[in-house]
C-alpha positions in Angstrom: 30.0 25.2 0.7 30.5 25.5 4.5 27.3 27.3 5.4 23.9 26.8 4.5 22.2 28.9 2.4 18.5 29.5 1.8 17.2 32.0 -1.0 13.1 32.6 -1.0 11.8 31.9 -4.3 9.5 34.1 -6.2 7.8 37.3 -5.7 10.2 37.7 -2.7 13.8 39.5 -2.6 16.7 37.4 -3.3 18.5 36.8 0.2 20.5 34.1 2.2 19.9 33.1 6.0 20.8 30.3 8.5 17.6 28.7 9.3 17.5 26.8 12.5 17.5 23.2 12.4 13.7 22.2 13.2 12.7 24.9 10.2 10.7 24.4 7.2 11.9 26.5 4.0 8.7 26.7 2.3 9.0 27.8 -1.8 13.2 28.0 -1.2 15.8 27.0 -2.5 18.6 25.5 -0.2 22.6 26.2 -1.6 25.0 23.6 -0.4 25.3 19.7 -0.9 22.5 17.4 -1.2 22.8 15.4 2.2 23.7 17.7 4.1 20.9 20.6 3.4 18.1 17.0 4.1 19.6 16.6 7.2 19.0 20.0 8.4 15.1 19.3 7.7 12.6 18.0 10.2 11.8 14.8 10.1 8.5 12.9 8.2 7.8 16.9 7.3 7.4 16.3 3.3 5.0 15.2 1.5 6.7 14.3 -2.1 10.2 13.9 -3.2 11.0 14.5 -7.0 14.7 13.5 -7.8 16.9 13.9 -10.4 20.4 12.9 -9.5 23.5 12.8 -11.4 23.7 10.0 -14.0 27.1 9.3 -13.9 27.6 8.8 -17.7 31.0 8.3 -17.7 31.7 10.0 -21.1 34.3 9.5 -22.8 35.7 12.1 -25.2 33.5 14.3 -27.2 30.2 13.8 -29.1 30.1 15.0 -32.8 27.5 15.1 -35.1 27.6 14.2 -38.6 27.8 17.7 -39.7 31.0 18.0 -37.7 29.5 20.2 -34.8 30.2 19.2 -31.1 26.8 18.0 -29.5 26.2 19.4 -26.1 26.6 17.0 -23.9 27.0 16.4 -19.9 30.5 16.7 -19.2 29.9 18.7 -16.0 31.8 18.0 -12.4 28.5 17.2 -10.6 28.1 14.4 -13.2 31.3 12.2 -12.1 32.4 9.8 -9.5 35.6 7.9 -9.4 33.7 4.2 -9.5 30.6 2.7 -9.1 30.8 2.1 -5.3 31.5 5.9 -5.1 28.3 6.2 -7.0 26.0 4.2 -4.9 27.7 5.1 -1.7 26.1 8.9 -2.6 22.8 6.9 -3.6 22.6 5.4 -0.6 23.8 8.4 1.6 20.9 10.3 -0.4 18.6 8.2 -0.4 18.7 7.6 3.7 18.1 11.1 4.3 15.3 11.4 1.9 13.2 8.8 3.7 13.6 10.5 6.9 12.7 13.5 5.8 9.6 11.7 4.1 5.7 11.5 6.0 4.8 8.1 6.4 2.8 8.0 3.5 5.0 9.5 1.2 6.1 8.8 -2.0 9.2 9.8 -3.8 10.1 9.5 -7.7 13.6 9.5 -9.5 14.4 9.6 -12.5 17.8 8.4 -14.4 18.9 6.7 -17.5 20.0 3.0 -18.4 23.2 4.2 -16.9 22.3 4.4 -13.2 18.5 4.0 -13.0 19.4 -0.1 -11.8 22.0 0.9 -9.4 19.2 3.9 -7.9 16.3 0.5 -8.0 18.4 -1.6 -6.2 19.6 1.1 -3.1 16.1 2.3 -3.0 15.2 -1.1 -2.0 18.1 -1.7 -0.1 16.5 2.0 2.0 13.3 -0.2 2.5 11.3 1.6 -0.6 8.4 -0.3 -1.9 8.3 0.3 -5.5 5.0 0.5 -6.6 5.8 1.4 -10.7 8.4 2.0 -13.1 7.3 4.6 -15.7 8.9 4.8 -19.5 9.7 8.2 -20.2 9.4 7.6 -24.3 10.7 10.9 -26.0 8.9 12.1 -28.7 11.9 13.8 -30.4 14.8 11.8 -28.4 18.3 12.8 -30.0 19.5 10.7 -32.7 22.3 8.0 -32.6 25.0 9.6 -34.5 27.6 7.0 -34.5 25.2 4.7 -35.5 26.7 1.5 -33.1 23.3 1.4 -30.9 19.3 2.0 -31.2 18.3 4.9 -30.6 18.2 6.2 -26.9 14.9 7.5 -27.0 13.7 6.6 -23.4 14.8 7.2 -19.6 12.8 5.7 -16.6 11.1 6.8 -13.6 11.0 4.8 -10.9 7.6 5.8 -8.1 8.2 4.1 -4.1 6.7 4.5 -1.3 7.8 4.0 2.5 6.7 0.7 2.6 4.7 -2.2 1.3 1.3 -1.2 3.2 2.4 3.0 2.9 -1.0 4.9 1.7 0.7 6.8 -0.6 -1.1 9.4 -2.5 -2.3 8.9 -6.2 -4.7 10.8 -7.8 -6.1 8.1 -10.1 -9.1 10.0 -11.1 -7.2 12.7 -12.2 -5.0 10.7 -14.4 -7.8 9.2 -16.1 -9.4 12.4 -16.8 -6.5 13.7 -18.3 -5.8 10.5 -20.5 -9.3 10.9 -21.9 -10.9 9.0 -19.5 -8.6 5.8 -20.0 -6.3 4.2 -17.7 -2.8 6.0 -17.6 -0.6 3.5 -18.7 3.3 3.1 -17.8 4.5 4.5 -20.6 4.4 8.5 -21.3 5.2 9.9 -24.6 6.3 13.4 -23.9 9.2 15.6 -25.9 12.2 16.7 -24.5 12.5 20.0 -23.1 12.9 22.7 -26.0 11.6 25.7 -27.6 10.8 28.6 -25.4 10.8 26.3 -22.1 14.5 25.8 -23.1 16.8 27.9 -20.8 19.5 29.2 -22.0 22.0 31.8 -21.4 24.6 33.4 -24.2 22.8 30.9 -26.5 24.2 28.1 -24.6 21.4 25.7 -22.4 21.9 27.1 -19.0 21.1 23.2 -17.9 22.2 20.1 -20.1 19.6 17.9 -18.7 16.5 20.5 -18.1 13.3 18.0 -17.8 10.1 19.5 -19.3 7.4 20.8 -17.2 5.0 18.7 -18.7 6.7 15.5 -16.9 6.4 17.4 -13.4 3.1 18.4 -14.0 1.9 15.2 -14.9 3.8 13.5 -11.8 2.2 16.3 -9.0 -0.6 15.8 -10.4 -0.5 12.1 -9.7 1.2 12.0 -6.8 0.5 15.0 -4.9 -2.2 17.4 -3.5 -2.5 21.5 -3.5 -0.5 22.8 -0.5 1.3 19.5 0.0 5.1 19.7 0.1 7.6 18.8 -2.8 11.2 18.1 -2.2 13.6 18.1 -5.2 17.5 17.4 -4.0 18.6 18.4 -7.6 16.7 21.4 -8.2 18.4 22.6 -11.4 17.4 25.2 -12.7 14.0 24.5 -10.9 11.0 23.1 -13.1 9.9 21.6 -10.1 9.2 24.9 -8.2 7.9 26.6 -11.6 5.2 23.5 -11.8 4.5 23.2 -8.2 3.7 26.9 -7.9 1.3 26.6 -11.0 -0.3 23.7 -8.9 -0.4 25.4 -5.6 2.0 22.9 -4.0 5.3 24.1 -1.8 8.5 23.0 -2.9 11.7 22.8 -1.6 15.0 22.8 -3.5 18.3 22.2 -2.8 21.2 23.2 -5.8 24.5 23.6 -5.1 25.4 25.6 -8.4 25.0 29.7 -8.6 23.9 29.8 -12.3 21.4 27.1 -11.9 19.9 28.9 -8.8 20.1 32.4 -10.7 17.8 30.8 -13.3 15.2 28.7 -11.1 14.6 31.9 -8.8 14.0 33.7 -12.2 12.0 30.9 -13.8 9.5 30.1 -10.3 9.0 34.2 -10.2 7.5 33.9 -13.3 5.4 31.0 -13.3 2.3 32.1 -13.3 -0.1 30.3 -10.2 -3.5 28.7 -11.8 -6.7 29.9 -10.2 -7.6 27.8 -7.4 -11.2 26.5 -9.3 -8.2 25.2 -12.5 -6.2 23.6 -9.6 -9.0 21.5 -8.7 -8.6 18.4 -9.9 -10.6 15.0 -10.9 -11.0 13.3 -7.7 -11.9 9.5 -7.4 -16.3 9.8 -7.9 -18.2 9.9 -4.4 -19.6 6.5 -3.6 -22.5 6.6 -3.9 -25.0 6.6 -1.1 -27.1 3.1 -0.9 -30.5 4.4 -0.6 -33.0 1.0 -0.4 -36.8 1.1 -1.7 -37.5 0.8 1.6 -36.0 3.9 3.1 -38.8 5.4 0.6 -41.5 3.4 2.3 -40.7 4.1 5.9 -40.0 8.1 5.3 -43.5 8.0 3.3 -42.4 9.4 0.1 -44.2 6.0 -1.0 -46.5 4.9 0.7 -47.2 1.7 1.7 -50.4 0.6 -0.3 -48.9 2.1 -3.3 -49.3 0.3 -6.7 -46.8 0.4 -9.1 -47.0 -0.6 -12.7 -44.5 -0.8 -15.7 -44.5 2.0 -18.5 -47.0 0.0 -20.3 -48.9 -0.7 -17.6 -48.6 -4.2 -18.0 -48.0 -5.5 -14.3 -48.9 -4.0 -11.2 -47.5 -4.8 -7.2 -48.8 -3.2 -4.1 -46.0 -2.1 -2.1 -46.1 -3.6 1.3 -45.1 -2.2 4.7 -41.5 -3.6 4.5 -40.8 -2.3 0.9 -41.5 -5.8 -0.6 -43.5 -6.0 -3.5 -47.1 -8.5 -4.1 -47.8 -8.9 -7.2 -50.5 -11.5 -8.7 -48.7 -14.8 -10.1 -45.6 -13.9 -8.2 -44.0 -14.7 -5.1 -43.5 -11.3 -2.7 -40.1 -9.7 -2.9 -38.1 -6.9 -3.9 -38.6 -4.4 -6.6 -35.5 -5.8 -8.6 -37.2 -9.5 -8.2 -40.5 -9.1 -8.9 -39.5 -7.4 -11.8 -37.7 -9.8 -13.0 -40.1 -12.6 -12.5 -42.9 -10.7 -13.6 -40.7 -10.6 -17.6 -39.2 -13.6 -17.0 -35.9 -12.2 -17.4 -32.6 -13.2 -14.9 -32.6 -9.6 -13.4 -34.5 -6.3 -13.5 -33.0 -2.7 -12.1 -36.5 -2.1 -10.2 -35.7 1.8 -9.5 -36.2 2.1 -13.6 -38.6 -0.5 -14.6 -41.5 0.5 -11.8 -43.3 3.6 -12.2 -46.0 5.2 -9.8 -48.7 7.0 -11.0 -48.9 10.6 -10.0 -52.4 10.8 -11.2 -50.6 13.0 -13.9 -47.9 10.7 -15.1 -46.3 7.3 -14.8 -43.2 8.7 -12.4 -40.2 6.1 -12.2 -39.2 5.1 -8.8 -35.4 6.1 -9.5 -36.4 10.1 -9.4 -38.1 9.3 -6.2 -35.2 8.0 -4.7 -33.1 11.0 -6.3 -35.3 13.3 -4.2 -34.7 11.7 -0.9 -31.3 12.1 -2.0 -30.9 15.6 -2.8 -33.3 16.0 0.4 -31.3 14.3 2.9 -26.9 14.4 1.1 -25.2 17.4 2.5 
């Protein structure tokens, strides 16, 4: 296609416009080839890139199952190149553009199968990516080998860069542990196939052979991503990227070169629904928490210095000194966490919850002291 198209995604009439160079097409999807639409983007203006690029297959002849029916495999155009330097001159060319259309710290994922996912590691390094992980995409309900002359193929990988070795990439780690049930989110995802309902299709035929579920998007965003950020995909498809990224409140460009494909992403993203902004908000990595020494307590007067403390069982008591130290009989002076210590002969003692100060009500523990000067003086 000769001329650069741009058609405004959801909630907004369908229509195509030149856009000037320097323009960012915000939730749009971009008609025309790959490299081309990239290079008519600023540069270092996006955020994330999400790719999935032709495979190259290289099928040869068609795929039955053992009931006699034809499986539907990819045997489109898009999907074939006359060699494998044809293939990885594209990568490359790809690839290129992507990182300058990248911010600094960036990160981009794609995704492939055992038949190009090695050629796509090695150009991305050859671009000067820095991968940072490779991610097992295990299918819970991969199709079946039906000739029966290899395992199963019941996996494709991911592979996550950055722009270089000391990039500081975005990755929500606290939000992938909270949606792993508070564990570490491991390398490999178990996560079906796009199916059911979330299946396009069109004449009962999938308007997509390789649709990717949402579920994989969301889960990438989510990592790798922030609301309002920018999210490139080259190979929009039929556009899960833009559904999930509106859901998320991130932008996303696409770029498809295919009329059906974009006739079923612009009607797919206008109906994914946007979560409310309190949903979107996600996990973060816990607030360090603010250092707050015994005496900081002392020197505000919130104990005061003359003070005697004494355990729950008012066994021991120290006299808090001017500088926050602790003098207790039988014991050198020191700090709350020592002398407690020394005083149960133990290796170490948390002070803030073994020393209590008497209220002339209670025994109060030092700890919801220090929580008050906290609350009192944390914005």
């Amino acid at each position: 296609m000769g001329v650069m198209e741009r058609v405004k995604a959801p909630a907004v009439k369908q229509r195509a416009a030149k856009i000037a160079p320097v323009e960012l097409p915000l939730d749009s999807i971009l008609q025309g080839d790959c490299v081309e639409m990239m290079r008519s983007l600023p540069a270092a203006s996006v955020d994330m890139i999400f790719a999935d690029p032709p495979y190259n297959l290289q099928l040869g002849g068609d795929l039955h199952r053992p009931d006699g029916s034809q499986v539907d495999a990819v045997d489109d155009e898009w999907d074939k190149f006359d060699s494998l330097a044809t293939y990885d001159r594209f990568t490359h060319a790809w690839l290129k553009e992507a990182k300058r259309i990248l911010k600094p710290n960036g990160s981009i994922w794609v995704i492939g199968s055992y038949h190009n996912i090695f050629r796509v590691g090695t150009a991305l390094q050859d671009n000067g990516y820095w991968i940072l992980n490779d991610i097992v995409w295990r299918k819970a309900n991969p199709m079946p080998n039906f000739k029966g002359t290899r395992f199963t193929n019941a996996h494709e990988t991911l592979i996550w860069a950055s722009m270089g070795e000391k990039s500081r990439y975005t990755f929500n780690y606290r939000a992938m542990k909270t949606l792993n049930d508070e564990l570490q989110m491991r390398s490999d995802w178990l996560i079906p196939i796009c199916g059911g309902q979330e299946r396009l299709k069109k004449g009962g035929t999938k308007v997509h052979p390789t649709q990717k579920p949402e579920a994989l998007l969301y889960r990438i965003l989510l990592a790798c991503s922030n609301p309002g950020d920018v999210v490139l995909d080259p190979f929009f498809g039929t556009g899960t990227t833009g559904a999930v990224a509106k859901r998320l409140g991130r932008h996303f460009i696409g770029i498809e070169r295919e009329d059906d494909y974009i006739e079923a992403a612009l009607e797919r993203i206008e109906m994914a629904l946007p979560l409310d902004e309190s949903a979107v908000k996600t996990m973060m990595a816990p607030k360090a928490a603010t250092r707050v020494a015994f005496g900081t307590l002392v020197e505000c007067g919130m104990i005061a210095p003359g003070s005697v403390l004494t355990d729950t069982k008012r066994r021991w008591k120290a006299t808090v000194r001017v500088d926050g130290s602790l003098d207790c009989e039988g014991q050198p002076a020191g700090s709350i966490h020592k002398v407690g210590a020394g005083v149960q002969g133990a290796p170490s003692c948390n002070g803030w919850t073994f020393w209590h100060i008497d209220t002339g009500k209670e025994l109060r523990v030092i700890d919801a002291v220090r929580q008050d000067w906290l609350l009192a003086n944390e914005a």
